[in-house]
C-alpha positions in Angstrom: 28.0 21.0 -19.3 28.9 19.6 -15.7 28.3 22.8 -14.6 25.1 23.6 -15.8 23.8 20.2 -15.1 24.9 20.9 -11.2 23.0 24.0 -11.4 19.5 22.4 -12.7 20.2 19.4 -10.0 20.8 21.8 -7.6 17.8 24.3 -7.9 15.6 21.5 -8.9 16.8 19.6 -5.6 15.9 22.6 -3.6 12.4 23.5 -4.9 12.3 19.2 -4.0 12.8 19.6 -0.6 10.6 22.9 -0.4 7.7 21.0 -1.7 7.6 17.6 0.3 8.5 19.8 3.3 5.5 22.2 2.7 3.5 18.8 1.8 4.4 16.6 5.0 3.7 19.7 7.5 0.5 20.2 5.9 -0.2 16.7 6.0 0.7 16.5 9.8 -1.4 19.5 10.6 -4.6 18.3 8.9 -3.8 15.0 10.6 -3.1 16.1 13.8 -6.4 18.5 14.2 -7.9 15.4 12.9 -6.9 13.3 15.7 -6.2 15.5 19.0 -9.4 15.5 19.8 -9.8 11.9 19.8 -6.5 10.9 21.7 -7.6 13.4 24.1 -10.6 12.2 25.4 -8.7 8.7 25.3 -6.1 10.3 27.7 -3.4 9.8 25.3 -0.2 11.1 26.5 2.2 13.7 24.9 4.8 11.0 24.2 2.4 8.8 22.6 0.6 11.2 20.8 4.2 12.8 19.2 5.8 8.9 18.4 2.6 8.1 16.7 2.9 11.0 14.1 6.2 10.3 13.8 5.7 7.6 12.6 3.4 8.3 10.1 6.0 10.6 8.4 7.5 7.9 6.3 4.1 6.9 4.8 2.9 11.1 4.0 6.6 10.5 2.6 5.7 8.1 0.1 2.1 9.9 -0.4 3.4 13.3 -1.2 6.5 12.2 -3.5 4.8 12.1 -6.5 2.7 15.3 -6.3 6.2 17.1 -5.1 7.7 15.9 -7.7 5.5 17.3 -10.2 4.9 20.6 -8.5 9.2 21.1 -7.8 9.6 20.4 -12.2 6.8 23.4 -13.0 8.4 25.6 -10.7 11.9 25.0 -11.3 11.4 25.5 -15.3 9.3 27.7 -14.3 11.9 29.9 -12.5 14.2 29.4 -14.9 11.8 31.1 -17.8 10.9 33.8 -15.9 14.3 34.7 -15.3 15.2 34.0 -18.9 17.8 31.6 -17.3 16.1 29.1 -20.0 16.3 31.3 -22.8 20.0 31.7 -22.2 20.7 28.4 -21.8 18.8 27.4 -25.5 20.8 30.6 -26.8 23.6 28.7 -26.1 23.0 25.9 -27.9 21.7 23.6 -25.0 18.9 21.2 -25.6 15.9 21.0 -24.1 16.6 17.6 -23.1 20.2 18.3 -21.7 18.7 20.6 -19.9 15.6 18.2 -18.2 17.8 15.3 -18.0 19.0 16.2 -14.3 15.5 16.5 -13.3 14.7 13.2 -14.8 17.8 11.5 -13.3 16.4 13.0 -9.9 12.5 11.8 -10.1 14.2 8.1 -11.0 15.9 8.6 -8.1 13.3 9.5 -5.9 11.3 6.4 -7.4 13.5 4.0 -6.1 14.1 6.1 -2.5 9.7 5.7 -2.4 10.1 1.8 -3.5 12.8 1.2 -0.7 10.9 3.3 2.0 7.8 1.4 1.3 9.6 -2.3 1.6 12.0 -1.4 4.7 10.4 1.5 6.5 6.5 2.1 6.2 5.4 -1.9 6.8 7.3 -1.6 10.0 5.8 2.3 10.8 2.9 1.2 9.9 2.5 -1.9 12.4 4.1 0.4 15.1 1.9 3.4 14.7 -0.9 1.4 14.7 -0.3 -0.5 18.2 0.4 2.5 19.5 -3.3 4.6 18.0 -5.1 1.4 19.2 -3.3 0.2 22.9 -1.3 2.3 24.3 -3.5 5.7 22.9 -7.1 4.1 22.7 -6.2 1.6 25.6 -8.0 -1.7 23.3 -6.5 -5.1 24.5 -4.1 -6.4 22.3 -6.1 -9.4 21.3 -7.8 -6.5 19.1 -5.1 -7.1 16.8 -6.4 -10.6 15.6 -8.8 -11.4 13.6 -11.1 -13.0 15.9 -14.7 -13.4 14.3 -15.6 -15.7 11.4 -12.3 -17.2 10.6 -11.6 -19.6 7.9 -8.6 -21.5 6.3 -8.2 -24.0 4.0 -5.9 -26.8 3.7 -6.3 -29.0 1.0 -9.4 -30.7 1.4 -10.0 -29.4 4.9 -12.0 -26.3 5.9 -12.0 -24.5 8.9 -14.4 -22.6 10.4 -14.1 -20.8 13.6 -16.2 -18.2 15.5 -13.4 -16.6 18.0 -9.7 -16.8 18.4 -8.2 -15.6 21.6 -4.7 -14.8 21.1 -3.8 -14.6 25.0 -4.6 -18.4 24.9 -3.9 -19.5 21.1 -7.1 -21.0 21.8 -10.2 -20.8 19.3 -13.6 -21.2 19.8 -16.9 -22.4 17.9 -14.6 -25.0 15.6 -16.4 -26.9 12.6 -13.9 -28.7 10.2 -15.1 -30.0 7.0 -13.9 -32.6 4.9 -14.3 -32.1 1.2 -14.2 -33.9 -1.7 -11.5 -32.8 -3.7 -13.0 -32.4 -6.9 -16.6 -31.8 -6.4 -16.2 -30.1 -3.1 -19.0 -32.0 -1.6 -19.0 -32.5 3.1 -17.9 -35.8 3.6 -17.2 -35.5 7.0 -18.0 -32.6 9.9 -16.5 -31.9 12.9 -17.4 -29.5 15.7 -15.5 -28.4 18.3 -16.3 -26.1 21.2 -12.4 -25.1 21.5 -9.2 -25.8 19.7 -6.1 -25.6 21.1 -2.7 -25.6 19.6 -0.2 -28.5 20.1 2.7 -30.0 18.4 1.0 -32.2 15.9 -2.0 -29.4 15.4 -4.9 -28.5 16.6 -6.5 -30.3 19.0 -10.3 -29.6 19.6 -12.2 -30.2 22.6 -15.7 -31.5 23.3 -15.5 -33.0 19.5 -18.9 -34.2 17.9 -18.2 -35.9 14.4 -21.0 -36.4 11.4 -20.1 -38.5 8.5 -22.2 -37.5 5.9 -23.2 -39.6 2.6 -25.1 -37.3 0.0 -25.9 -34.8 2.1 -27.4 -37.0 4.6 -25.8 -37.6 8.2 -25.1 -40.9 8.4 -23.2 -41.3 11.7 -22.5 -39.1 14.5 -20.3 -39.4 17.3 -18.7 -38.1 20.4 -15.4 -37.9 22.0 -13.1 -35.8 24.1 -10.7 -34.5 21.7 -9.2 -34.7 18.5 -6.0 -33.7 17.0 -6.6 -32.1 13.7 -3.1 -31.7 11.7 -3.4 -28.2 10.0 -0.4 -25.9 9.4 -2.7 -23.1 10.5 -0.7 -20.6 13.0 -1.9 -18.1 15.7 0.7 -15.5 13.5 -1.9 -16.4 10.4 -4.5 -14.9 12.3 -2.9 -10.9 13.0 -5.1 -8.6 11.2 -1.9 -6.5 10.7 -0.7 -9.6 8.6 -3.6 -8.7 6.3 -3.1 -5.5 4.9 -0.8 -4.5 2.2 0.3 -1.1 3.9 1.8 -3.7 6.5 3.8 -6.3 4.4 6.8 -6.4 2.6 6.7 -6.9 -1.1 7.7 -10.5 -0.3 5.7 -11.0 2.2 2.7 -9.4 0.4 3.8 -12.3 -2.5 4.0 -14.6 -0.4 0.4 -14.3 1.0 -0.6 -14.0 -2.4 0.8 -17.6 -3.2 -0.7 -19.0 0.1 -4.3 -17.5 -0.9 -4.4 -18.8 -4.3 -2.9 -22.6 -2.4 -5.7 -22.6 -0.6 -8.3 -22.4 -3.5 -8.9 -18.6 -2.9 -8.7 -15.9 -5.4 -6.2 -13.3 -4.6 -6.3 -11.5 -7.7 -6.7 -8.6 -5.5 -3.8 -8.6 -3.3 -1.7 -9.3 -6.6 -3.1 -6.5 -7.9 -2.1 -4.7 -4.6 1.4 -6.1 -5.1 1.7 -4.8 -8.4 0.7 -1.1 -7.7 2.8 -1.2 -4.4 5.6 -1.7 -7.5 4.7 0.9 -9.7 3.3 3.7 -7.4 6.7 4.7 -6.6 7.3 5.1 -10.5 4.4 7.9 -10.4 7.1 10.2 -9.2 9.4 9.7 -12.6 6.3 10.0 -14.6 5.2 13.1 -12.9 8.7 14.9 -13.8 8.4 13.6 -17.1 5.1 15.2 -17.6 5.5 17.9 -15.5 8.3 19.2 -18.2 6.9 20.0 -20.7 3.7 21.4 -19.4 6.4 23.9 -17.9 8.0 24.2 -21.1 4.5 25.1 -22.7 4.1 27.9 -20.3 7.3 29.5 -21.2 7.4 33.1 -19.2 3.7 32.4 -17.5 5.2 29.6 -15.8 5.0 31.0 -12.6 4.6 29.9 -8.6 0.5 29.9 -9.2 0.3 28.3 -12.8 2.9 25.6 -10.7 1.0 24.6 -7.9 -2.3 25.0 -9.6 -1.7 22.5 -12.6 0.8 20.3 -10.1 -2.3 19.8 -8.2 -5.2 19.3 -10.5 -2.7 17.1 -12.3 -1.7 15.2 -8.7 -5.4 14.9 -7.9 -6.3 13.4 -11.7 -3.5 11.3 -11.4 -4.6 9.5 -8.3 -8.4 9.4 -9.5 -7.4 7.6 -12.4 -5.1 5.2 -10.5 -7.4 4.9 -8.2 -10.9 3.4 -10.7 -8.3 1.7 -12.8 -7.1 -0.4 -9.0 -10.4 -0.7 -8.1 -11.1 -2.4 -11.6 -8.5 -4.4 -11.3 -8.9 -5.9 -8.1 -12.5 -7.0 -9.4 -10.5 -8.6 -11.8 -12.0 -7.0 -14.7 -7.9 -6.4 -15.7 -5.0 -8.3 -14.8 -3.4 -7.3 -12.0 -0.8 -5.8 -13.8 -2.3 -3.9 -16.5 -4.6 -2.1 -13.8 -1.1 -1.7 -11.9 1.0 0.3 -14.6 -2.3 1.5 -16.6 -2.0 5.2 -15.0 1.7 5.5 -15.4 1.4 4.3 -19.1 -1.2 6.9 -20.0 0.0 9.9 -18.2 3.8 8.5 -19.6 1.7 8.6 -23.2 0.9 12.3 -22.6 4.0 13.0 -21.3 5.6 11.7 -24.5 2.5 13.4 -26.6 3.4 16.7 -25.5 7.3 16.1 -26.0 6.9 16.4 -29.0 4.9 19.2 -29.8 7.5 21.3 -28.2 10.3 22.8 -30.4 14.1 21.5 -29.4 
């Protein structure tokens, strides 16, 4: 049994390969006509141009797993049918699940390759390759990568409002801080600020006018100089790159999620983004595991063209489901982790489904 189970890993690990191979360099083609244009007319050099697709390998990595997945378990079975390799091996007395169990153990495998590449490699490709597209290819400042229009943070009762950050500086502009009641959320207090800079005990904001306000009436105003105002709020809070999932570990991404929701936010969409970034990688088990029998079905007709087609139309209905069922989630018409694993359970269902209506 080692034997044969060495022979299925190895064939199936071959047609593997083949697949996200012929995947990734299709990928890199379609992006690269995509975007030569582009870094042309930008002046981008060679050296730029080749480090920033590169880069991107990792993340068409974790894109075409599953879909390679699928397509490498049709053909493999379906290899083995048409050259009654199959039909030996059941003549033999070997089960149909003996015989997918490598291919299984493999697609697990490759699951938790996909879950590791997307914690330890793609955040960091991802941040790279995307200072390299927008300032050293598209030669944009690197202040570009803040997020410097309409900011606001809360802290407790206090609210933030800013209308420009300047990272060269640490400096913001167009400050108004409000001070909230905690229960009702009704201004107590304003305070604007034509800068803020950052200091040891917070922010300190310049050219300060202050409006106590009583029922939504001003009551007082005043000027000064400048006023320290002790927020926790960092000019690292502020990267745009720190705000997109593709660029956060799974811990990180959890930790924003926890910050969000402590500062009276909903963040039922990055959670639900932290759930999926969990149980993507498990499309690629669930793929082999429906991907065998649908070969199985086909018996002899399971050729190279009944594999790719069904592989794809199967890849593309797989990421249109996950994709409305994400969506629906992050609305928060689902929690976060139903619309997460909602795809993987239902094509796992029909997986299962079809399982059984094959003969063992």
């Amino acid at each position: 049994m080692r034997i044969l189970t060495r022979y299925v890993a190895k064939a199936y690990v071959r047609m593997l390969g083949l697949c996200i191979g012929s995947f990734v360099t299709i990928y890199l083609v379609v992006d690269f006509m995509e975007k030569i244009s582009r870094f042309s007319r930008a002046g981008a050099s060679w050296q730029h141009m080749g480090l920033y697709f590169l880069l991107k390998v990792p993340e068409m990595l974790s894109d075409a797993a599953p879909l390679a997945v699928l397509m490498a378990t049709l053909l493999t079975l379906g290899a083995f049918s048409l050259s009654s390799e199959l039909t030996a091996m059941r003549s033999c007395g070997v089960s149909l699940a003996r015989i997918s169990a490598p291919i299984l153990s493999i697609a697990i495998l490759v699951s938790v390759l996909v879950l590791l590449l997307g914690e330890f490699v793609i955040p960091k490709s991802y941040a790279k390759r995307s200072y390299i597209q927008e300032v050293l290819i598209m030669k944009k400042a690197e202040k570009a990568y803040f997020r410097q229009h309409n900011i606001w943070h809360r802290e407790g009762t206090t609210v933030l409002r800013a209308s420009l950050f300047e990272p060269a500086q640490n400096q913001l502009k167009g400050v108004t801080i409000w001070e909230v009641q905690p229960k009702t959320g009704l201004p107590l207090r304003r305070t604007d600020g034509a800068s803020g800079q950052l200091g040891p005990k917070g922010w300190v904001l310049n050219d300060v006018v202050t409006r106590d306000i009583v029922a939504g009436e001003v009551v007082h105003t005043g000027k000064i100089p400048q006023l320290v105002v002790p927020l926790k709020l960092k000019p690292a809070d502020l990267k745009v790159l720190g705000k997109y999932s593709d660029s956060m570990t799974l811990r990180e991404l959890n930790r924003y999620c926890k910050k969000i929701q402590a500062g009276g936010y909903d963040a039922t969409r990055y959670i639900t983004q932290f759930h999926s970034r969990i149980s993507l990688p498990f499309g690629c088990a669930v793929m082999a595991f429906l991907g065998i029998p649908f070969a199985l079905r086909g018996g002899r007709s399971s050729g190279i063209a009944f594999g790719i087609g069904l592989s794809i139309g199967l890849g593309f209905l797989y990421v249109i489901v996950n994709s409305v069922i994400i969506s629906v989630g992050q609305v928060g018409l689902l929690p976060p982790i139903v619309a997460a694993w909602a795809t993987n359970f239902i094509f796992f269902a029909a997986g299962g489904w079809l399982s059984l209506t094959i003969d063992n």
